[in-house]
DRENDO-1510 file (C-alpha; in Angstrom, 1 decimal, always signed):
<recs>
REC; n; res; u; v; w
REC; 1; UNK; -68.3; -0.2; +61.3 .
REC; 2; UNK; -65.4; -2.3; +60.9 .
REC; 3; UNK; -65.0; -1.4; +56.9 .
REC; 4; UNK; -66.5; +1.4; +54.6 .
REC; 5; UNK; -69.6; +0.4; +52.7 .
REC; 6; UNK; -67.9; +0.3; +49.7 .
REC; 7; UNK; -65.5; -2.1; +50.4 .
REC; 8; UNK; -68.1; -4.2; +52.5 .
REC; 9; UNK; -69.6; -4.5; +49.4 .
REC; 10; UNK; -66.7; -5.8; +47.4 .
REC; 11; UNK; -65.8; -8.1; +50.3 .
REC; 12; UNK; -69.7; -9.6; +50.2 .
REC; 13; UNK; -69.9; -9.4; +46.5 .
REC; 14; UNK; -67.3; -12.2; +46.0 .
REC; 15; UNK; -69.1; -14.4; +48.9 .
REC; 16; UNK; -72.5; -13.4; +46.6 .
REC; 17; UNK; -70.4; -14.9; +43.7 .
REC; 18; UNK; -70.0; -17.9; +45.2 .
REC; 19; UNK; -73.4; -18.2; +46.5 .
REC; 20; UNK; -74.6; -17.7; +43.0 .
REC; 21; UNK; -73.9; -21.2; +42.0 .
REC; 22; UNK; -75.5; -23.3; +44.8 .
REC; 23; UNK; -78.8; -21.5; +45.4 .
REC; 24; UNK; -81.7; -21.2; +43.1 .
REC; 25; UNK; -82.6; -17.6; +44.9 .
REC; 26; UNK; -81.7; -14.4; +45.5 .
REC; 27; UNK; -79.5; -13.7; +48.3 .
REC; 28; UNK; -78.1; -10.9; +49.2 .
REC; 29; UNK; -77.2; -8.6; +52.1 .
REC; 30; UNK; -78.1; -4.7; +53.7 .
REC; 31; UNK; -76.7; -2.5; +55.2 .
REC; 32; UNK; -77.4; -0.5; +58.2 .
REC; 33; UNK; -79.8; +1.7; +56.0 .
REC; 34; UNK; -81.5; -1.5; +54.3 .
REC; 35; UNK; -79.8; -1.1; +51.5 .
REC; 36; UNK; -78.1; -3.8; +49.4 .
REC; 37; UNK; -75.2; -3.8; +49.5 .
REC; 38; UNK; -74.1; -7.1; +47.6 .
REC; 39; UNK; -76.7; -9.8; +45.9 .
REC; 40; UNK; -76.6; -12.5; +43.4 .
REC; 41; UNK; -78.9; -10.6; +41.9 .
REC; 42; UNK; -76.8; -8.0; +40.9 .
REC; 43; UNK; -80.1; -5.7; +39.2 .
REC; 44; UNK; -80.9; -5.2; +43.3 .
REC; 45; UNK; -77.4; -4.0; +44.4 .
REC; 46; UNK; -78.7; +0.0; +45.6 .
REC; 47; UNK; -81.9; -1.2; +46.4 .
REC; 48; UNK; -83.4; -0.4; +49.4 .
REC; 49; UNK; -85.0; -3.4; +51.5 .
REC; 50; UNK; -87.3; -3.5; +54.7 .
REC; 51; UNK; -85.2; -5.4; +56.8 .
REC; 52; UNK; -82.9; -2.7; +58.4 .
REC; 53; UNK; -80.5; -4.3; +60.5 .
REC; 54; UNK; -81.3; -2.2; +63.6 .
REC; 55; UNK; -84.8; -3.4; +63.3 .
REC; 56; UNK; -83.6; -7.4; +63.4 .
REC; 57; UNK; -83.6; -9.8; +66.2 .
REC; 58; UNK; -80.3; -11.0; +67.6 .
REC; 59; UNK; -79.3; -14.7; +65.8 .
REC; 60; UNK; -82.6; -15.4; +64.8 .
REC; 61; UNK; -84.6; -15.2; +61.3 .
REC; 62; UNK; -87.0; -12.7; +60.4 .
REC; 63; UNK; -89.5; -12.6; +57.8 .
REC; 64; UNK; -90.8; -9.2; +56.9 .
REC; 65; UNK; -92.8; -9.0; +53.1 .
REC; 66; UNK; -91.8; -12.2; +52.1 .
REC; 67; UNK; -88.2; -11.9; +52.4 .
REC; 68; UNK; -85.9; -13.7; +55.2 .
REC; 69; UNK; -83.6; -11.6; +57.2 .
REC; 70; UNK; -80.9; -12.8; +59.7 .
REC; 71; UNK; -77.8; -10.3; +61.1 .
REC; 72; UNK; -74.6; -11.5; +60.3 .
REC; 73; UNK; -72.7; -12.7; +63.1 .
REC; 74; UNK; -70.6; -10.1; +66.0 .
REC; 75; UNK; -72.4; -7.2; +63.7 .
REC; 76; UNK; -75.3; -5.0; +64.1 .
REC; 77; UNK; -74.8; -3.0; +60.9 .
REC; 78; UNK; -75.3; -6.0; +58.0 .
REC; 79; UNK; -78.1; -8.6; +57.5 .
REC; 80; UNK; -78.5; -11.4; +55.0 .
REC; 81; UNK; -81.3; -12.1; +53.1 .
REC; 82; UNK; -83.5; -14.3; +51.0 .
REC; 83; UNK; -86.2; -13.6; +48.8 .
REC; 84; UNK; -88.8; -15.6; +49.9 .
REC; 85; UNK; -89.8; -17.1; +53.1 .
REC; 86; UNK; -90.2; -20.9; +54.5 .
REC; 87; UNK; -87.8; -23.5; +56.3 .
REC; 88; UNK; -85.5; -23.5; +52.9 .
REC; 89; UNK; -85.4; -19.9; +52.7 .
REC; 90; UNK; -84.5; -19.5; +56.8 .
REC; 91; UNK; -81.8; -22.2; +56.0 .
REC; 92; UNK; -80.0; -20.7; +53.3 .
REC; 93; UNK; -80.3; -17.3; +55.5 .
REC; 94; UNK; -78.4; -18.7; +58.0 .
REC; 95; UNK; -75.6; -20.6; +56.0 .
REC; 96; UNK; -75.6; -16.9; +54.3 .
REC; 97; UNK; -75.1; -14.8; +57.4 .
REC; 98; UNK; -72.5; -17.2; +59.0 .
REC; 99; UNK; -70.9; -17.3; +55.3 .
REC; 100; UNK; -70.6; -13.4; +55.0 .
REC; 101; UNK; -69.7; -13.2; +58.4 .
REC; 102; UNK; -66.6; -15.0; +58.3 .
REC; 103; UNK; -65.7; -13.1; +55.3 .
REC; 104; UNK; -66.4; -9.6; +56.8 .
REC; 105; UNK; -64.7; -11.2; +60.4 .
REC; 106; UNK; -61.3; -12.3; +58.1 .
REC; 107; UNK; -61.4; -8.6; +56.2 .
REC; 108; UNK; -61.7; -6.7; +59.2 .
REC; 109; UNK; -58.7; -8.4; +60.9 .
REC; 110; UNK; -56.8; -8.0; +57.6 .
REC; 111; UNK; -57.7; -4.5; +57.3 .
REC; 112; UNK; -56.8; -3.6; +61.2 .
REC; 113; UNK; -53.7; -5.2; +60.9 .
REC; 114; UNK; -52.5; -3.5; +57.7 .
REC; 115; UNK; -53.4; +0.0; +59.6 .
REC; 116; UNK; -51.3; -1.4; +62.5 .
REC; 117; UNK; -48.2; -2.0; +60.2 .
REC; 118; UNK; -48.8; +1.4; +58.5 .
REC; 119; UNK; -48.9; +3.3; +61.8 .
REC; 120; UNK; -45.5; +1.7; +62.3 .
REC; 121; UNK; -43.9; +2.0; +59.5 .
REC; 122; UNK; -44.7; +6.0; +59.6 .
REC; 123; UNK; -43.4; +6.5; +63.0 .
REC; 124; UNK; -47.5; +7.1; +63.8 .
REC; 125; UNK; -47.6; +5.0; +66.8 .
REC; 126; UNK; -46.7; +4.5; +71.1 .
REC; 127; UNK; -44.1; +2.0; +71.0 .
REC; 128; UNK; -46.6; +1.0; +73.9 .
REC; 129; UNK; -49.6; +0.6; +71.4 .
REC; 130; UNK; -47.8; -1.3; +69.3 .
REC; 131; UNK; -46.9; -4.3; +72.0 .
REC; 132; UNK; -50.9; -3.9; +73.2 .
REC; 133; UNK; -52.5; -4.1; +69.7 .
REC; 134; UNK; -50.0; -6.7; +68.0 .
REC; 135; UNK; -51.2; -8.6; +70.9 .
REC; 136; UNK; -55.3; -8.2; +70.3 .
REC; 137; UNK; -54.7; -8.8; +66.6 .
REC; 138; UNK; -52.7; -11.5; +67.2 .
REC; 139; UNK; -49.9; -9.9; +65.4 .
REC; 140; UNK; -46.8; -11.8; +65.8 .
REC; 141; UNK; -44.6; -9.5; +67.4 .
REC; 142; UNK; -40.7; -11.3; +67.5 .
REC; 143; UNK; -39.9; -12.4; +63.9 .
REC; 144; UNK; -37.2; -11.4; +61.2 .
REC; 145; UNK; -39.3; -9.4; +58.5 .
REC; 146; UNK; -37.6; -6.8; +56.0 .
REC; 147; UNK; -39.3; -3.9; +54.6 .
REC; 148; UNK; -39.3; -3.5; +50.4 .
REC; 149; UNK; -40.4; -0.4; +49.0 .
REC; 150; UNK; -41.7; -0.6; +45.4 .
REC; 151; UNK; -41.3; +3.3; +44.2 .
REC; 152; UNK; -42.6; +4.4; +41.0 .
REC; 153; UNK; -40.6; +7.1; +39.7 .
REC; 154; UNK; -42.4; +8.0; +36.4 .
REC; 155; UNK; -45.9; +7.0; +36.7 .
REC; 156; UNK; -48.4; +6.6; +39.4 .
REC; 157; UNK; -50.2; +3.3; +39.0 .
REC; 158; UNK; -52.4; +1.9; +41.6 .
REC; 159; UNK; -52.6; -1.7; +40.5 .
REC; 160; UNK; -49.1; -2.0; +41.3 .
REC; 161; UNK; -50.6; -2.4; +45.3 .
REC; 162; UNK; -53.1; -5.1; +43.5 .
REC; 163; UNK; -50.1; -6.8; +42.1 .
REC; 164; UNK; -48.5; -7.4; +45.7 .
REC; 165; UNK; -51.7; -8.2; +47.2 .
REC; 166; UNK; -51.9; -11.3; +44.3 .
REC; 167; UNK; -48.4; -12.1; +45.2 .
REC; 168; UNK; -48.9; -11.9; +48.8 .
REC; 169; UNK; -52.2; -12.6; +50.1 .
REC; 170; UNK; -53.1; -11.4; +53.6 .
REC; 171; UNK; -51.6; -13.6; +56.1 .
REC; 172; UNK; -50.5; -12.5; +59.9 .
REC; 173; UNK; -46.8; -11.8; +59.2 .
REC; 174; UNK; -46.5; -10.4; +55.6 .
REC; 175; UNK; -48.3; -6.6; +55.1 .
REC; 176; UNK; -48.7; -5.0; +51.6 .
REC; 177; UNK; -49.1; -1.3; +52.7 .
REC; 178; UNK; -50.2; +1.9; +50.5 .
REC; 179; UNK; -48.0; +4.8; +51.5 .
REC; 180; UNK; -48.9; +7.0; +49.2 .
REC; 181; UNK; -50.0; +7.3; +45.3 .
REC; 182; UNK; -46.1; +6.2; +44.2 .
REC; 183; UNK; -45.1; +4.1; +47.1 .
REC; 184; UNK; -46.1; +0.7; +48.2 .
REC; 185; UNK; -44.1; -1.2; +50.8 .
REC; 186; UNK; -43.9; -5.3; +51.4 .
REC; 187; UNK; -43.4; -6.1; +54.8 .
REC; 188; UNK; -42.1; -9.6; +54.2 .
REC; 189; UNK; -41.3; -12.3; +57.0 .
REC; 190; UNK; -38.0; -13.9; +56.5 .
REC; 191; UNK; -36.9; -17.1; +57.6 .
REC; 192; UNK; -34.1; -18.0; +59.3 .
REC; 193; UNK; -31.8; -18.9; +56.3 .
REC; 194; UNK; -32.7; -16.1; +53.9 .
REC; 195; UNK; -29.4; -13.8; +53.0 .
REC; 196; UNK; -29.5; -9.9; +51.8 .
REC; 197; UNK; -29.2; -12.0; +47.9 .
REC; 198; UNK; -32.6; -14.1; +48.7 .
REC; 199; UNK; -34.0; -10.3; +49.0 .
REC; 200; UNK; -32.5; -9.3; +46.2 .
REC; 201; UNK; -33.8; -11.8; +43.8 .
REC; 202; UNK; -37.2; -11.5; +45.5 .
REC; 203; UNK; -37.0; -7.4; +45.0 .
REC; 204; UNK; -36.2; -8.5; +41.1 .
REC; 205; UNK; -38.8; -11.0; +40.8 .
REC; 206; UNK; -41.3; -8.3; +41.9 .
REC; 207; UNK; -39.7; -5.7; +39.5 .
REC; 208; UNK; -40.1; -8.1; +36.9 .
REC; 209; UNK; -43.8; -8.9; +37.6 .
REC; 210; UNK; -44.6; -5.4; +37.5 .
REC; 211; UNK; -43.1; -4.4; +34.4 .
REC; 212; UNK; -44.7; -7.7; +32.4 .
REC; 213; UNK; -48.4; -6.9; +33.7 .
REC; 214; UNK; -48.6; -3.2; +34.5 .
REC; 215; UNK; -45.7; -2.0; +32.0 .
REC; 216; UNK; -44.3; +0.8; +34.3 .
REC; 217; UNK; -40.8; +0.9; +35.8 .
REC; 218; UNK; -40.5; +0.8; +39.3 .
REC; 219; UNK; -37.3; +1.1; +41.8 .
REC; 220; UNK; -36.9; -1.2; +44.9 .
REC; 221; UNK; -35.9; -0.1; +47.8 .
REC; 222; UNK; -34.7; -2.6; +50.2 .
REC; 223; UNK; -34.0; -2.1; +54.1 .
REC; 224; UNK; -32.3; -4.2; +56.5 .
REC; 225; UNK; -33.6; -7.1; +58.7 .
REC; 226; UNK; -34.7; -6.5; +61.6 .
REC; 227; UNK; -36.2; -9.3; +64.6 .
REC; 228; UNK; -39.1; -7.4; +66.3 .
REC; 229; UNK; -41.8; -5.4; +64.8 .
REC; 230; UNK; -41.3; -2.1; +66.6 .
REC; 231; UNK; -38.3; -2.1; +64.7 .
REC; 232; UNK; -40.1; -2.0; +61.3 .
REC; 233; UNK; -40.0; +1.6; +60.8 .
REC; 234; UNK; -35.8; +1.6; +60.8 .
REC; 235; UNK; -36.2; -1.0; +58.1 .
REC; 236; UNK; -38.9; +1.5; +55.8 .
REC; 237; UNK; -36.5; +4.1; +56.6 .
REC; 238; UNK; -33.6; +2.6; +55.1 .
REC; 239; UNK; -35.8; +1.5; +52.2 .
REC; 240; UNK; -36.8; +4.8; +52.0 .
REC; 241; UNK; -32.9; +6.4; +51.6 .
REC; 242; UNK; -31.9; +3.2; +49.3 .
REC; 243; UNK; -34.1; +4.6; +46.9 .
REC; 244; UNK; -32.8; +8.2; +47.6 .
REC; 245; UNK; -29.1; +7.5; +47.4 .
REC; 246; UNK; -29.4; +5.2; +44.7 .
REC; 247; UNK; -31.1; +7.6; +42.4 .
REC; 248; UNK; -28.1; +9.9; +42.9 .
REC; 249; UNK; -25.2; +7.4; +42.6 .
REC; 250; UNK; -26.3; +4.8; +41.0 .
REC; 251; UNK; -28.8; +6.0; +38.3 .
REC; 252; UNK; -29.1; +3.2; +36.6 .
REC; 253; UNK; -30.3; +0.5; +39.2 .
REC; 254; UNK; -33.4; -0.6; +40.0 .
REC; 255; UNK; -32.8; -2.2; +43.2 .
REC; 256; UNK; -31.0; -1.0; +46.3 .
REC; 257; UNK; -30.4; -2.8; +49.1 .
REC; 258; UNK; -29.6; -0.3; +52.2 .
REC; 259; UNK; -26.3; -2.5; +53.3 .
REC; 260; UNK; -24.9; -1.7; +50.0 .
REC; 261; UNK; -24.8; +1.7; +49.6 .
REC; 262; UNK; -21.3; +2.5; +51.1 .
REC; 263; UNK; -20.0; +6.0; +51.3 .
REC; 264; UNK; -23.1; +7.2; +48.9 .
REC; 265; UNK; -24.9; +6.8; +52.6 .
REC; 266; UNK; -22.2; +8.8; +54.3 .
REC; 267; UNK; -22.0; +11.6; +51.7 .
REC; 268; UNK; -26.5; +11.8; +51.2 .
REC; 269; UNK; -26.6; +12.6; +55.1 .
REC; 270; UNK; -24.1; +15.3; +54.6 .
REC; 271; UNK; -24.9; +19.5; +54.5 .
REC; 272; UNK; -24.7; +20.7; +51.2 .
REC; 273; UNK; -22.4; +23.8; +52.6 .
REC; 274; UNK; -20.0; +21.1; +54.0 .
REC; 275; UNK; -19.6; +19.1; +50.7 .
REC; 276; UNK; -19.0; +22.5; +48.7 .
REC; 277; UNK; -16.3; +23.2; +51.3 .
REC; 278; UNK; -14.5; +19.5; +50.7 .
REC; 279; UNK; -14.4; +20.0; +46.8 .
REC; 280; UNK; -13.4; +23.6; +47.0 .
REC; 281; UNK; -10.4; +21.7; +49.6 .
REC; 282; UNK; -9.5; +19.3; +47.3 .
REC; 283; UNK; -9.2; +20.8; +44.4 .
REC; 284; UNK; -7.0; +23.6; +44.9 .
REC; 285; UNK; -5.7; +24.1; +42.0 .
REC; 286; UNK; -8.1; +23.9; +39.6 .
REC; 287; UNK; -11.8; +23.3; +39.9 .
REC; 288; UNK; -13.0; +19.6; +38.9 .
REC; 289; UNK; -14.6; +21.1; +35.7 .
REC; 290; UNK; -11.1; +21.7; +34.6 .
REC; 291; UNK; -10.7; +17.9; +33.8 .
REC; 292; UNK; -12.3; +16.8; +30.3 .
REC; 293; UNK; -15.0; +14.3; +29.4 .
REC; 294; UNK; -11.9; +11.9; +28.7 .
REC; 295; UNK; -9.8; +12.5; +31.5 .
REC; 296; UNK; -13.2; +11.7; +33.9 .
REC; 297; UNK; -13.6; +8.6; +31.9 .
REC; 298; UNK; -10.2; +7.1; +32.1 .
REC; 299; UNK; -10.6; +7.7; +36.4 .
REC; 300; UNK; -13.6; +5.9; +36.3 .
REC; 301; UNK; -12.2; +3.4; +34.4 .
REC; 302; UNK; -9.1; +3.0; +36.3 .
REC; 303; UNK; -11.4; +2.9; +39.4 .
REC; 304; UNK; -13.5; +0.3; +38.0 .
REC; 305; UNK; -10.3; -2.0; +37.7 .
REC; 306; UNK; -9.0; -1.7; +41.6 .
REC; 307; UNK; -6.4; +1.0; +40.1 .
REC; 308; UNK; -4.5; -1.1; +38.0 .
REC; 309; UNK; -3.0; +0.2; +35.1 .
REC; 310; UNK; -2.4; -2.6; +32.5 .
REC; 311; UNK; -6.0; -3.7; +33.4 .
REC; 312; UNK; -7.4; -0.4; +32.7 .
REC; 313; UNK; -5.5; +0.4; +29.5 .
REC; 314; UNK; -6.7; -3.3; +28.0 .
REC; 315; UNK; -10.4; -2.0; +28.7 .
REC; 316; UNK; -9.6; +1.1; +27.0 .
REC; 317; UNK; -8.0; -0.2; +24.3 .
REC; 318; UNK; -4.8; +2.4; +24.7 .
REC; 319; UNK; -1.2; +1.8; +25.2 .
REC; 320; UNK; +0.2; +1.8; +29.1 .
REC; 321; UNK; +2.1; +5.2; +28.7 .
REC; 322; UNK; -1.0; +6.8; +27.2 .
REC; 323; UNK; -3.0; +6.1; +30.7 .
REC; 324; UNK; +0.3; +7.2; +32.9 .
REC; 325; UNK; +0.4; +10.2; +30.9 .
REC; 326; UNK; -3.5; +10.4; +31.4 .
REC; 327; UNK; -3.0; +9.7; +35.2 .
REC; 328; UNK; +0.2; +12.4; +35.2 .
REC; 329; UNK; -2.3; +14.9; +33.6 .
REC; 330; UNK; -4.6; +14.9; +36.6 .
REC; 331; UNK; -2.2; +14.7; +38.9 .
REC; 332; UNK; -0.6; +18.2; +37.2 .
REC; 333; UNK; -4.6; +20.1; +38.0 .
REC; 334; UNK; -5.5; +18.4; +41.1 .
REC; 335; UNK; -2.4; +17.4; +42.9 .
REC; 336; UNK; -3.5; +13.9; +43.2 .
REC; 337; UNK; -2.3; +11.1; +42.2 .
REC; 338; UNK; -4.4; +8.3; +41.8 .
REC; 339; UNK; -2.2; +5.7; +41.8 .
REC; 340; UNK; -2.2; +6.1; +46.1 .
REC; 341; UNK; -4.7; +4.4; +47.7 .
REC; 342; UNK; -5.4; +7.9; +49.9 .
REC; 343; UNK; -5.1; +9.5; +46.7 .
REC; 344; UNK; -7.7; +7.8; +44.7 .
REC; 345; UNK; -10.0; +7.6; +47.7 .
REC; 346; UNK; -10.4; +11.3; +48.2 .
REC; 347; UNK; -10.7; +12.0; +44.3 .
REC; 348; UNK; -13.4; +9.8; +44.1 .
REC; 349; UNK; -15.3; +10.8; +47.0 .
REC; 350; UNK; -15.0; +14.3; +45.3 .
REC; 351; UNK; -16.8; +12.6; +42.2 .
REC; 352; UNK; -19.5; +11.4; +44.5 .
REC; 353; UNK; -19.6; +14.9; +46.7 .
REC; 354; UNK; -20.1; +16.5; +43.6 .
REC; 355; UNK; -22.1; +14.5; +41.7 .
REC; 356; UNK; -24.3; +14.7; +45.1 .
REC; 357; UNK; -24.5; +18.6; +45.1 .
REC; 358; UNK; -25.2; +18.0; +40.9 .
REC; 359; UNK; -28.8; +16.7; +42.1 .
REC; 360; UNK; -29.4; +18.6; +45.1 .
REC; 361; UNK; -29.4; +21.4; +43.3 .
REC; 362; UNK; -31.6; +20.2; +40.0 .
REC; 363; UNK; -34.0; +19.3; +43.4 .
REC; 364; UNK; -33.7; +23.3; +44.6 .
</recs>
């Protein structure tokens, strides 16, 4: 079968639904057991009928105990029926079967597609398989899509996948796509004069619409653009370590984009072993844990303001000579002075190695 009963069920139930309010009978449909499945009448949902589908003629009523049975259309495992039997009762049969055909047709594609994407995304797939069944599910294969991954970092919620799905309703170019109980990624198609900001703003929008209905914070993970689909599992991938570097570096954000992450990138993909040796290189006089709580915050300070001093002693709200003598103080312990360009690079990518090695080894 094409989908589990279960979901067959919720996939018929909403065509019983509508159903409901145009016919005066029960309609409903079986499964391959005879059991119903879906029905307007909902006290005969579980219900076992005598018109097994296996049992049915091929596009063509039957009447068996005074109910009408018909097989829904391309499947041998689901029949519609009517309670009651007569030329109204075949007609409604047949509008019925063609009705919850359609809708188990559309839901099938839907669902084989989403599989597809997912097999991509994980790296579960033949790059051959993916050319030959993006072509039979008329997936289209050459288009600019980006992958988002919505991460929940406190609390797994799995409406968060039925808030996409709202937002993003099956189509043959955008994918909603369970990864696990904490990750959901949106495989969105991007035309030609969306920017990494459009994403951005989209990433936000979602973050917002989560937090307003579900009341859980999530972190965005965004990866690049990429033009064909076999390509879509570098774009989760850089999702995947947005959200990883960003966690370490840059706590506080909720959305990453992957062409943003700048030397956090460099330093995340490094061995732990080689960053200890850097810090333990740089700092050869005294450790970083030398420098105070004040001292770290006037270098982030003065990094924050493109190392300018009077810029940076404004923010702080101290005299000029009190950040030289600040600046002259670090430059005493660790031999740097951060008023070089080289200088200030290599102390800060010291702050970032060790802030790294800070969380690796909470993680150990």
């Amino acid at each position: 079968m094409g989908v589990d009963s279960t979901m067959a069920g919720e996939v018929f139930q909403t065509v019983m639904l509508q159903i409901k309010d145009a016919a005066d009978c029960v309609v409903g449909v079986t499964d391959e057991a005879g059991v119903v499945v879906a029905c307007t009448d909902f006290g005969e949902i579980r219900h076992r009928k005598d018109g097994i589908p296996g049992e049915l003629s091929d596009k063509s009523v039957t009447v068996k105990n005074g109910c009408t049975y018909m097989l829904l259309p391309g499947s041998s495992d689901y029949a519609a029926f009517v309670n009651g039997s007569g030329e109204v009762a075949a007609a409604i049969c047949r509008m019925a079967a063609v009705a919850l055909g359609g809708a188990k047709a559309f839901h099938d594609e839907k669902h084989d597609n989403t599989i597809l994407i997912k097999k991509i995304l994980t790296d579960n797939i033949l790059p051959g398989d993916i050319y030959a069944h993006s072509r039979e599910l008329s997936v289209d294969k050459e288009i600019q899509r980006a992958v988002l991954l919505v991460h929940q970092p406190d609390t797994a919620d799995p409406a968060v996948i039925d808030v996409l799905q709202n937002l993003f309703p099956a189509g043959r170019n955008d994918f909603v796509i369970s990864i696990n109980e904490r990750d959901t990624a949106l495989v969105k198609e991007l035309t030609d004069d969306m920017v990494a900001d459009d994403l951005l703003r989209l990433a936000s929008a979602l973050s917002e619409t989560i937090s307003s209905e579900l009341y859980i914070k999530t972190v965005i993970g965004i990866g690049t653009a990429v033009s064909h689909i076999k390509d879509l599992a570098a774009s989760f991938k850089e999702a995947q370590t947005a959200i990883d570097v960003g966690q370490v570096f840059e706590p506080e954000k909720s959305i990453i984009h992957y062409g943003t992450l700048g030397i956090g990138r460099l330093i995340y993909q490094l061995p732990t072993t080689l960053c200890e040796m850097f810090l333990t290189e740089v700092f050869k006089k005294n450790t970083i844990e030398s420098l105070d709580q004040e001292t770290l915050f006037t270098i982030l300070k003065f990094f924050e303001n493109n190392l300018n001093v009077s810029e940076t002693s404004r923010k702080l709200f101290v005299h000029r000579n009190t950040l030289v003598y600040r600046i002259e103080k670090i430059k005493k312990l660790t031999g740097l002075d951060l008023r070089e360009f080289d200088h200030a690079i290599i102390f800060k990518v010291a702050l970032m190695v060790k802030q790294y090695l800070a969380t690796q080894g909470a993680q150990r």
